[in-house]
Biopython code that builds the backbone (N, CA, C, O; Angstrom):
import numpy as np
from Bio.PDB.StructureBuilder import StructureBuilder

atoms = [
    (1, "UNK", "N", (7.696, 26.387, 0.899)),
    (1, "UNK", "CA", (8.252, 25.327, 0.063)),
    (1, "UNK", "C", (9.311, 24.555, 0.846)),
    (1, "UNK", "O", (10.317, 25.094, 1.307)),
    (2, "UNK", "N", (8.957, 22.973, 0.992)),
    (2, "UNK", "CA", (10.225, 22.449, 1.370)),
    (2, "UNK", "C", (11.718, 22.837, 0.575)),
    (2, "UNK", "O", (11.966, 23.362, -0.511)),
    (3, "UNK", "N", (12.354, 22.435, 1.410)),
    (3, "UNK", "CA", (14.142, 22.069, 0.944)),
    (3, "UNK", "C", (14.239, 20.945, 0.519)),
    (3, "UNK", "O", (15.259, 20.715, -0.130)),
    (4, "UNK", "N", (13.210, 19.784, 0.714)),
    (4, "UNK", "CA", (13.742, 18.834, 0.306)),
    (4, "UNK", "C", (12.855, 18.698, -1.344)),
    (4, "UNK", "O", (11.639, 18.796, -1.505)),
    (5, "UNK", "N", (13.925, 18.446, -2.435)),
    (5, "UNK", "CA", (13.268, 18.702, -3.485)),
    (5, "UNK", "C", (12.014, 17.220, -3.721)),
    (5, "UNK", "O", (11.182, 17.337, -4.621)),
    (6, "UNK", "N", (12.017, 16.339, -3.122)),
    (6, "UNK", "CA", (11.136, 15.100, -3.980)),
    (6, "UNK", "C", (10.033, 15.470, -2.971)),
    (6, "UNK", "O", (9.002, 14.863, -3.260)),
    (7, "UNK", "N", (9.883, 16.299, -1.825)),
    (7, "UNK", "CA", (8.519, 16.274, -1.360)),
    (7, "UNK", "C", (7.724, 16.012, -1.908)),
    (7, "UNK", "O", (7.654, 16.386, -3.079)),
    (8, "UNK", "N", (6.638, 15.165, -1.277)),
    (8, "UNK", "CA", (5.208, 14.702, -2.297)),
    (8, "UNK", "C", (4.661, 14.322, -3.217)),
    (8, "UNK", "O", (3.505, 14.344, -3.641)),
    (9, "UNK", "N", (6.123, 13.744, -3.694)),
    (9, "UNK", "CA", (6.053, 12.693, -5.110)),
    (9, "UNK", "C", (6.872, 11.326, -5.133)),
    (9, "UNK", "O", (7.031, 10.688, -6.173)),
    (10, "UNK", "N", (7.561, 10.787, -3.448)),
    (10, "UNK", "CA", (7.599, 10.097, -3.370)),
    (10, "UNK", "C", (6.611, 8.614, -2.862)),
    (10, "UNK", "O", (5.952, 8.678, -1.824)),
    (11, "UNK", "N", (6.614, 7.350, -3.708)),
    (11, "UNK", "CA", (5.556, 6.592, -2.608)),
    (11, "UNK", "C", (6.183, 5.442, -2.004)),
    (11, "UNK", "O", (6.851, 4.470, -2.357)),
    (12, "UNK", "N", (5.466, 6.185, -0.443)),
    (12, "UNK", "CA", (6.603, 5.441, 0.834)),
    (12, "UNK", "C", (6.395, 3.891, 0.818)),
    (12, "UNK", "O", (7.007, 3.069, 1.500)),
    (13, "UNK", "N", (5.406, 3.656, -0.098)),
    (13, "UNK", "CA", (5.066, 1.700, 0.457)),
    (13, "UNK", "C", (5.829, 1.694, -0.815)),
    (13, "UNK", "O", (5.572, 0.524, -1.100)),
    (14, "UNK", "N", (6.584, 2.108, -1.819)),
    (14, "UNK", "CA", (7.742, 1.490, -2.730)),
    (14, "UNK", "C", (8.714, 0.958, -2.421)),
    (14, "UNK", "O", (9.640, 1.495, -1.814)),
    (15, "UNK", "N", (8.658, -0.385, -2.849)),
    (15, "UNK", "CA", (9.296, -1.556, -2.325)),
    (15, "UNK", "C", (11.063, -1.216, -3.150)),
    (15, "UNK", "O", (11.803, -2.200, -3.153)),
    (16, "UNK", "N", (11.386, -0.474, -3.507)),
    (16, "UNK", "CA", (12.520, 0.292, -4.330)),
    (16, "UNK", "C", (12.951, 1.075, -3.258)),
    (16, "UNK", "O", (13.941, 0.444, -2.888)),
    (17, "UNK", "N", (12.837, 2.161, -2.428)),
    (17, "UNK", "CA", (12.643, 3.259, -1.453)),
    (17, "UNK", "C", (13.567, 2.545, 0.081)),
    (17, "UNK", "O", (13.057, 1.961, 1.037)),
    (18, "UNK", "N", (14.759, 2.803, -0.115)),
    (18, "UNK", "CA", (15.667, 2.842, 1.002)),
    (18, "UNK", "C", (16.476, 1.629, 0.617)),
    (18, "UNK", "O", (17.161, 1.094, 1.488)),
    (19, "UNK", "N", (16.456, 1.062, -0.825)),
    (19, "UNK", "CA", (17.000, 0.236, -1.132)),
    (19, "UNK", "C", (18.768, 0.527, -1.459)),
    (19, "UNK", "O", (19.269, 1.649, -1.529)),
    (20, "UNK", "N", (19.422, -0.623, -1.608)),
    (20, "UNK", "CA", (21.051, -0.165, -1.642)),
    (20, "UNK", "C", (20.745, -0.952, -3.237)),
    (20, "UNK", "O", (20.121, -1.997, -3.425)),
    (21, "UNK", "N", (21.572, 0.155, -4.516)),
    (21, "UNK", "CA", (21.518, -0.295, -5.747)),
    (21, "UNK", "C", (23.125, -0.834, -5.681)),
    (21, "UNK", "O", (24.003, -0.254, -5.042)),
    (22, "UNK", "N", (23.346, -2.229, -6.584)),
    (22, "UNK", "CA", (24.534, -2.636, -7.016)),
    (22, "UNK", "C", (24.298, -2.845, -8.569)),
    (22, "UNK", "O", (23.227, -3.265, -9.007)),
    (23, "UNK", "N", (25.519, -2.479, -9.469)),
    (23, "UNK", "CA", (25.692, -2.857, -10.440)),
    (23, "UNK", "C", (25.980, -4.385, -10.844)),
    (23, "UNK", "O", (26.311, -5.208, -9.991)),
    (24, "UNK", "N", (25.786, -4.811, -12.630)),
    (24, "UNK", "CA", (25.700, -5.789, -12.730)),
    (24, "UNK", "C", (27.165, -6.524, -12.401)),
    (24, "UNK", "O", (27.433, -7.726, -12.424)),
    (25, "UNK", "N", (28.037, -5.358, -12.081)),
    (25, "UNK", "CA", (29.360, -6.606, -11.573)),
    (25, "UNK", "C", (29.862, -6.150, -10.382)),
    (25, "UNK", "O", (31.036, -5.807, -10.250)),
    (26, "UNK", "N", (28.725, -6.116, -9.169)),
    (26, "UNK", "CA", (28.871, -5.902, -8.026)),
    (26, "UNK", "C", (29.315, -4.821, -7.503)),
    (26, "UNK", "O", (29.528, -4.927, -6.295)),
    (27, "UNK", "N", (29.603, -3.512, -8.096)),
    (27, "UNK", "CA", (30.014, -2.461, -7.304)),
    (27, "UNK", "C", (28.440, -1.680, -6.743)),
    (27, "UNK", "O", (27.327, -1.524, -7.245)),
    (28, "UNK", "N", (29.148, -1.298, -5.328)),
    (28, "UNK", "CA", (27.454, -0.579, -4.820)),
    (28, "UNK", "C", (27.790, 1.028, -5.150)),
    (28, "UNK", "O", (28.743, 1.758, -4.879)),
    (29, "UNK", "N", (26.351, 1.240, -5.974)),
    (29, "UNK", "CA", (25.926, 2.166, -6.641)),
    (29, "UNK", "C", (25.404, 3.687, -5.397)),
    (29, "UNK", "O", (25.709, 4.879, -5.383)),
    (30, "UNK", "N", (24.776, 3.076, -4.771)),
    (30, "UNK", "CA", (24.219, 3.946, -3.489)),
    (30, "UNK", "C", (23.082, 3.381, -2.955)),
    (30, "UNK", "O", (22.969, 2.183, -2.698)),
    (31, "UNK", "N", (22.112, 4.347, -2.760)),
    (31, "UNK", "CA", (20.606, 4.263, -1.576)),
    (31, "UNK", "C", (20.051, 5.098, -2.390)),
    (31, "UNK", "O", (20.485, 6.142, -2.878)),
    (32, "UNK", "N", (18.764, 4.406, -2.538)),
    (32, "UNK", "CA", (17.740, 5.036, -3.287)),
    (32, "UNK", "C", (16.920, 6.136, -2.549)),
    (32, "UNK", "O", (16.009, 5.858, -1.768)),
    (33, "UNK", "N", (17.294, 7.362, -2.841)),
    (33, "UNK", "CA", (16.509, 8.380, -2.370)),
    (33, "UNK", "C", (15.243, 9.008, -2.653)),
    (33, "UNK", "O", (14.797, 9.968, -2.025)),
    (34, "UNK", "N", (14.806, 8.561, -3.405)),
    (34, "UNK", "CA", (13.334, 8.955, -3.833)),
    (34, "UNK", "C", (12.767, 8.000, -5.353)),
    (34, "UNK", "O", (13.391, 7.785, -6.391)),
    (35, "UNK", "N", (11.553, 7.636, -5.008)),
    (35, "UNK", "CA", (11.229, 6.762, -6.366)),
    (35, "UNK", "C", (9.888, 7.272, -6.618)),
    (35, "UNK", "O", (8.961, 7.663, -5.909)),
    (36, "UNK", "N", (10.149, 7.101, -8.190)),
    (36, "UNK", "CA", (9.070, 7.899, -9.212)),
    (36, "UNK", "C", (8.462, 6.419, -9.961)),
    (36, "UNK", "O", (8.856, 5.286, -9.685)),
    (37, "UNK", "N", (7.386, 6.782, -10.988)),
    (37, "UNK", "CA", (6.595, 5.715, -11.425)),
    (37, "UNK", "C", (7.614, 4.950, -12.539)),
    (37, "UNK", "O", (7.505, 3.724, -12.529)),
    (38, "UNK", "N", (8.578, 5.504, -13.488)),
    (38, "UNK", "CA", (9.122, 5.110, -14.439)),
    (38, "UNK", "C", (10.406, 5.061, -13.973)),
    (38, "UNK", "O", (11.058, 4.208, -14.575)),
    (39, "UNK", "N", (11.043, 5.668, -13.103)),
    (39, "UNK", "CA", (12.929, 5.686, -12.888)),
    (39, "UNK", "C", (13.016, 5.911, -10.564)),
    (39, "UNK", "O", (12.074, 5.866, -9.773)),
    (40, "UNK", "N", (13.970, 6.047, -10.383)),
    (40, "UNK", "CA", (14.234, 6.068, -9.455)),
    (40, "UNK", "C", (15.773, 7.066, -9.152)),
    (40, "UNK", "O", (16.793, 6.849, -9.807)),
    (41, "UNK", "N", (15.696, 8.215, -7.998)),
    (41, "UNK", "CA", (17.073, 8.864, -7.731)),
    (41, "UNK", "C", (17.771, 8.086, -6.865)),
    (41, "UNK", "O", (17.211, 7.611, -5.877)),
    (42, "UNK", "N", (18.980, 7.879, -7.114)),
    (42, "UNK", "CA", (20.287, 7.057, -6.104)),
    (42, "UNK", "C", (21.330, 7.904, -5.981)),
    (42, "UNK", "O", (22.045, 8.355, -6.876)),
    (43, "UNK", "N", (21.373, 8.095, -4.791)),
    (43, "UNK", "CA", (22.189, 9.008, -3.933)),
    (43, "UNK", "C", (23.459, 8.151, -3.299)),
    (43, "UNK", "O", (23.217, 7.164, -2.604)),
    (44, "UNK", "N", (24.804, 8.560, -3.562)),
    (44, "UNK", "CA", (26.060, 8.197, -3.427)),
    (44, "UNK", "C", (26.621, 9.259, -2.409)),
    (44, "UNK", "O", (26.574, 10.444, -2.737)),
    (45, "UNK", "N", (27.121, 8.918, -1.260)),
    (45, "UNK", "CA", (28.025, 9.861, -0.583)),
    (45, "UNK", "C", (29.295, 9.203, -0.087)),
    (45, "UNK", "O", (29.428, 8.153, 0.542)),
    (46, "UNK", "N", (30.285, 10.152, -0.561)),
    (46, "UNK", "CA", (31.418, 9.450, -0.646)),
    (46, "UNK", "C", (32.174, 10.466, 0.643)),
    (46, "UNK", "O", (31.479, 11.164, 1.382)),
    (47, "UNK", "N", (33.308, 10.418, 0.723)),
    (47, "UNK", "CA", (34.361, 11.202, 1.882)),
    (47, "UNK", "C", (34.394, 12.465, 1.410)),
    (47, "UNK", "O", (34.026, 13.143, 2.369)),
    (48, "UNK", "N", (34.674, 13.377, 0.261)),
    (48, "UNK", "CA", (34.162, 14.680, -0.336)),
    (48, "UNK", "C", (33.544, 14.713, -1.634)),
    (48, "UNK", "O", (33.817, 15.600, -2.443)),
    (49, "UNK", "N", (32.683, 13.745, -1.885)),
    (49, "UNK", "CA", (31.989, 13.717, -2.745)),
    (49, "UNK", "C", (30.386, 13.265, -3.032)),
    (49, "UNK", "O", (30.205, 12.162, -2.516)),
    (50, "UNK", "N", (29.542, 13.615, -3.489)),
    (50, "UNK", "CA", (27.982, 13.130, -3.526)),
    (50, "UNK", "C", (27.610, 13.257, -4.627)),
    (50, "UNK", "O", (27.324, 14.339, -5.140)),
    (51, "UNK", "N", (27.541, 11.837, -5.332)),
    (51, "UNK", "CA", (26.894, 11.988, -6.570)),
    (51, "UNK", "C", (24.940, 11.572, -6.617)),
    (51, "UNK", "O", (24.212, 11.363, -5.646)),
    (52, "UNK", "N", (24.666, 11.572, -7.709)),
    (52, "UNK", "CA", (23.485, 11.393, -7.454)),
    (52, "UNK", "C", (23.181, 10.915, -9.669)),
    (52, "UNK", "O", (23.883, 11.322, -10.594)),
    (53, "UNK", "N", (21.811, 9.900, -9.766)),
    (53, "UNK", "CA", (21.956, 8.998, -10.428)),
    (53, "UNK", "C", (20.203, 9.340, -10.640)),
    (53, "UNK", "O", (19.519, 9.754, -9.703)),
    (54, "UNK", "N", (19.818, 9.162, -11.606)),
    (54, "UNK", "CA", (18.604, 8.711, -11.904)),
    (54, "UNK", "C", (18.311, 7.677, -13.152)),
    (54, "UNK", "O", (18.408, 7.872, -14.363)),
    (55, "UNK", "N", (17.934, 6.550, -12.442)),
    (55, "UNK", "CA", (18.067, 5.788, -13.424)),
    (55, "UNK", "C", (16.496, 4.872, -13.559)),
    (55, "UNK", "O", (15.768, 4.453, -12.659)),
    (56, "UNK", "N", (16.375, 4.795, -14.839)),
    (56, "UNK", "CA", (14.817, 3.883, -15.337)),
    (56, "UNK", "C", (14.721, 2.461, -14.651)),
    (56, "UNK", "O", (15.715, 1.751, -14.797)),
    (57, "UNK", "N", (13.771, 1.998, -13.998)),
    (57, "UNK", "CA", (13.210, 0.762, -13.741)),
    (57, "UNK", "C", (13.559, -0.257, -14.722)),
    (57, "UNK", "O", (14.063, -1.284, -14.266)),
    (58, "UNK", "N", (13.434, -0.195, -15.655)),
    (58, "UNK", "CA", (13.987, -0.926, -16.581)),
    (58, "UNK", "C", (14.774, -1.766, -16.662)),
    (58, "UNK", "O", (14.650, -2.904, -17.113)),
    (59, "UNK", "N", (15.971, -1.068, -16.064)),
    (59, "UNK", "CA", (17.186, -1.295, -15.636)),
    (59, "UNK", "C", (17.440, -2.429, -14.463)),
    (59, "UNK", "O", (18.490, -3.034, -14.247)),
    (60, "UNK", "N", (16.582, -2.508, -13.990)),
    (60, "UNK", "CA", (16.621, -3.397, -12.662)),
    (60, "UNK", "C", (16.972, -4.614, -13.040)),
    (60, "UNK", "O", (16.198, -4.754, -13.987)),
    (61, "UNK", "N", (17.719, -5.821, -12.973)),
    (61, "UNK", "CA", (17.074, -6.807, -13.065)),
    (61, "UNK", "C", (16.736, -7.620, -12.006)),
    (61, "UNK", "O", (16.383, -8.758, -12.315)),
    (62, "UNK", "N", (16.758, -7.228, -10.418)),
    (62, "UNK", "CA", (16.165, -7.957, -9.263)),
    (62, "UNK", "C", (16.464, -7.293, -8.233)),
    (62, "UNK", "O", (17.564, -6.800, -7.981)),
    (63, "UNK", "N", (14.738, -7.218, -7.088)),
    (63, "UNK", "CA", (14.874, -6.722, -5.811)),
    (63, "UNK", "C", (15.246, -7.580, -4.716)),
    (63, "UNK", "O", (14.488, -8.506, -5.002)),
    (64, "UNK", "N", (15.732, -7.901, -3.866)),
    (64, "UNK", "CA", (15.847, -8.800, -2.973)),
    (64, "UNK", "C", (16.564, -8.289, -1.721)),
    (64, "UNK", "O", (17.732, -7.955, -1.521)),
    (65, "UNK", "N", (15.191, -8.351, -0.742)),
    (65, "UNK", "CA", (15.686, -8.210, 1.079)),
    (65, "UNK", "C", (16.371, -6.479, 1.219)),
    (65, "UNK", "O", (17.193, -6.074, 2.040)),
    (66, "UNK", "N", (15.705, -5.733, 0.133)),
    (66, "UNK", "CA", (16.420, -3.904, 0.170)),
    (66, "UNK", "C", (17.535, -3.732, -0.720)),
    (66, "UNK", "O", (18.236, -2.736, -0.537)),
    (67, "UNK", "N", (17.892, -4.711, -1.871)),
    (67, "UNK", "CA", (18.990, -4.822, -2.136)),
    (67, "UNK", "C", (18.154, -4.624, -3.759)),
    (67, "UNK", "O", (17.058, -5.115, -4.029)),
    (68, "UNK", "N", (19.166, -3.621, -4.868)),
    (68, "UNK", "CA", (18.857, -3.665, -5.402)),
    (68, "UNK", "C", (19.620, -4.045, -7.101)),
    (68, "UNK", "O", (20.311, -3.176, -7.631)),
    (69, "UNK", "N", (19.411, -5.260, -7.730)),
    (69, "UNK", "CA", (20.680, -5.314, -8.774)),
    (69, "UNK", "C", (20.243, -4.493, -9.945)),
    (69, "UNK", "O", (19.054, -4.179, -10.009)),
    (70, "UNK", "N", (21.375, -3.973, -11.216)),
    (70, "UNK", "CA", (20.997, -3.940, -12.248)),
    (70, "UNK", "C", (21.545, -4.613, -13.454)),
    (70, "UNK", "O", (22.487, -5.404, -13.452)),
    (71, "UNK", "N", (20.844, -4.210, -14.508)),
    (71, "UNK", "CA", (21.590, -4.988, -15.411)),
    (71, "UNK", "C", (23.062, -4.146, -15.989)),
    (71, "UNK", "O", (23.698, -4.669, -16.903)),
    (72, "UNK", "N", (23.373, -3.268, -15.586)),
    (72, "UNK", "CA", (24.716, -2.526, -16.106)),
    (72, "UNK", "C", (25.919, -2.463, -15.304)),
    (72, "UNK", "O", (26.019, -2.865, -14.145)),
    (73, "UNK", "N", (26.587, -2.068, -15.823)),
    (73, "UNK", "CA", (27.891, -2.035, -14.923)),
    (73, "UNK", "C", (28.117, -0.962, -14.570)),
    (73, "UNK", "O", (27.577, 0.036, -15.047)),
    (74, "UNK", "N", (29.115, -0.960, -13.500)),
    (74, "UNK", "CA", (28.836, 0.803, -12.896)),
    (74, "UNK", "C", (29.367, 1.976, -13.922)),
    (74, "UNK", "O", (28.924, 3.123, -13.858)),
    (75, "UNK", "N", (30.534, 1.497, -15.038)),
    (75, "UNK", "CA", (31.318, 2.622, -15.931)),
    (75, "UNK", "C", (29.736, 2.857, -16.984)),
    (75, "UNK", "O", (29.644, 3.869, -17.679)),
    (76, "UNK", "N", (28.845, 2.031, -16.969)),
    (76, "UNK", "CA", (27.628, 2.654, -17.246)),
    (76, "UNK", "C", (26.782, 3.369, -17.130)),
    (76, "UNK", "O", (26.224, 4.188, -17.860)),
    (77, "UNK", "N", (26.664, 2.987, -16.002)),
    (77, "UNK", "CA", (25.838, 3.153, -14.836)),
    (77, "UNK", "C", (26.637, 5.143, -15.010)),
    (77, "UNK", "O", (26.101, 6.170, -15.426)),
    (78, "UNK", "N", (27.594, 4.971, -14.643)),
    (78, "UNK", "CA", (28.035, 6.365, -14.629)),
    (78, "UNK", "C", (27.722, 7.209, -15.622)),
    (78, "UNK", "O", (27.200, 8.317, -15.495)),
    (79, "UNK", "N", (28.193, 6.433, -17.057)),
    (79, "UNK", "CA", (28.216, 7.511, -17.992)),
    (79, "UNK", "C", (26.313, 7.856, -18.461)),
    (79, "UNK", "O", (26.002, 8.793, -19.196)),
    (80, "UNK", "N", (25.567, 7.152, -18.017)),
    (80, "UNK", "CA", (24.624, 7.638, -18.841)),
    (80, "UNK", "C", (23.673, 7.957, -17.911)),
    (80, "UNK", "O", (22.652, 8.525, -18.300)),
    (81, "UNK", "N", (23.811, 7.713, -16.827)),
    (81, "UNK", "CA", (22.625, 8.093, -15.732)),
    (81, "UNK", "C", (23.259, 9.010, -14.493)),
    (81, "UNK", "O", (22.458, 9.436, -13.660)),
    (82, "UNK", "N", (24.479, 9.282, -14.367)),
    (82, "UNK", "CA", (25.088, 10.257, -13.252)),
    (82, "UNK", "C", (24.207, 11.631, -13.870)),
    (82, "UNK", "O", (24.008, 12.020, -15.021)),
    (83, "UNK", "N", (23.811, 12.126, -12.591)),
    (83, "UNK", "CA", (23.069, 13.634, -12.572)),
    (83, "UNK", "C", (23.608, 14.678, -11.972)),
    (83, "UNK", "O", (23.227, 15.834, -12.160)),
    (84, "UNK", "N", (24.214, 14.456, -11.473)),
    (84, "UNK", "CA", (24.986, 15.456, -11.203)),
    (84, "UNK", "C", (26.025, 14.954, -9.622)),
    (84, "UNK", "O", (25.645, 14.077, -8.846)),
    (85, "UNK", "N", (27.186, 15.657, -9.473)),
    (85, "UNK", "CA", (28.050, 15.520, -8.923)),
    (85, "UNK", "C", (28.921, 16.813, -8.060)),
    (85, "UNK", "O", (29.536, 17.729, -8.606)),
    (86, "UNK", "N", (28.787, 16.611, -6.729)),
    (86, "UNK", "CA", (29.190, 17.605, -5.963)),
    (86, "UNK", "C", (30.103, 17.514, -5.222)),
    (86, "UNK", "O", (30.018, 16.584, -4.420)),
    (87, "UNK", "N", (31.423, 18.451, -5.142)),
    (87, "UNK", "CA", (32.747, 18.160, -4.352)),
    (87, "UNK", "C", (31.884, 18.938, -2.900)),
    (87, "UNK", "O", (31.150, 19.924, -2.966)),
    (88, "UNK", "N", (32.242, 18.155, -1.652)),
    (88, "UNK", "CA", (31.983, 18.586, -0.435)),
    (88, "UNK", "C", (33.258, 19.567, 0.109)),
    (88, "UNK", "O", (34.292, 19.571, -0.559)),
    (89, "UNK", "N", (33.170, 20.357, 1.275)),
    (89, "UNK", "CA", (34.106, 21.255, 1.329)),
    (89, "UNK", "C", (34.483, 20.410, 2.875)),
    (89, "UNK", "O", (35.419, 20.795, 3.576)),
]
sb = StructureBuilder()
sb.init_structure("model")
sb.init_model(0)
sb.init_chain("A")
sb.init_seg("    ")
for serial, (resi, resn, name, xyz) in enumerate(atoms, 1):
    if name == "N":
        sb.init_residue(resn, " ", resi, " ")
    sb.init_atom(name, np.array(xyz, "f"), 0.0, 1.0, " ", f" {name:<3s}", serial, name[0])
structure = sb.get_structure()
């Protein structure tokens, strides 16, 4: 079994997939680490911290040049789609 948990359920020609997400009032959200058919994981690494985000397509409202906007703001963005959150040592 890989370590890496999205083995073989990511698809690499997804035009979503290495994208940088920003919220709807410009704060950057992270890099999209793996994308699924209905939502997408966004991975945040901070100086001792790594959060991580899964949030619905839905949500998007435009791709452009790897860049990805949504329609929420990040205190949103946080409260309803943060997945979990890890202090680094």
């Amino acid at each position: 079994m890989s370590e890496y948990p999205y083995e073989g359920k990511i698809h690499s020609d997804d035009k979503v997939n290495y994208s940088t997400v920003y919220s709807s009032d410009g704060i950057r959200i992270g890099k999209v680490e793996a994308a699924f058919a209905e939502s997408f994981i966004v991975k945040n690494e901070m100086e001792n911290k790594e959060v991580k985000y899964e949030i619905p397509r839905l949500d998007i409202v435009s791709i452009i040049k790897g860049s990805i906007t949504l329609k929420l703001k990040k205190s949103d963005v946080d409260q309803y789609y943060e997945t979990s959150s890890i202090n680094k040592i």
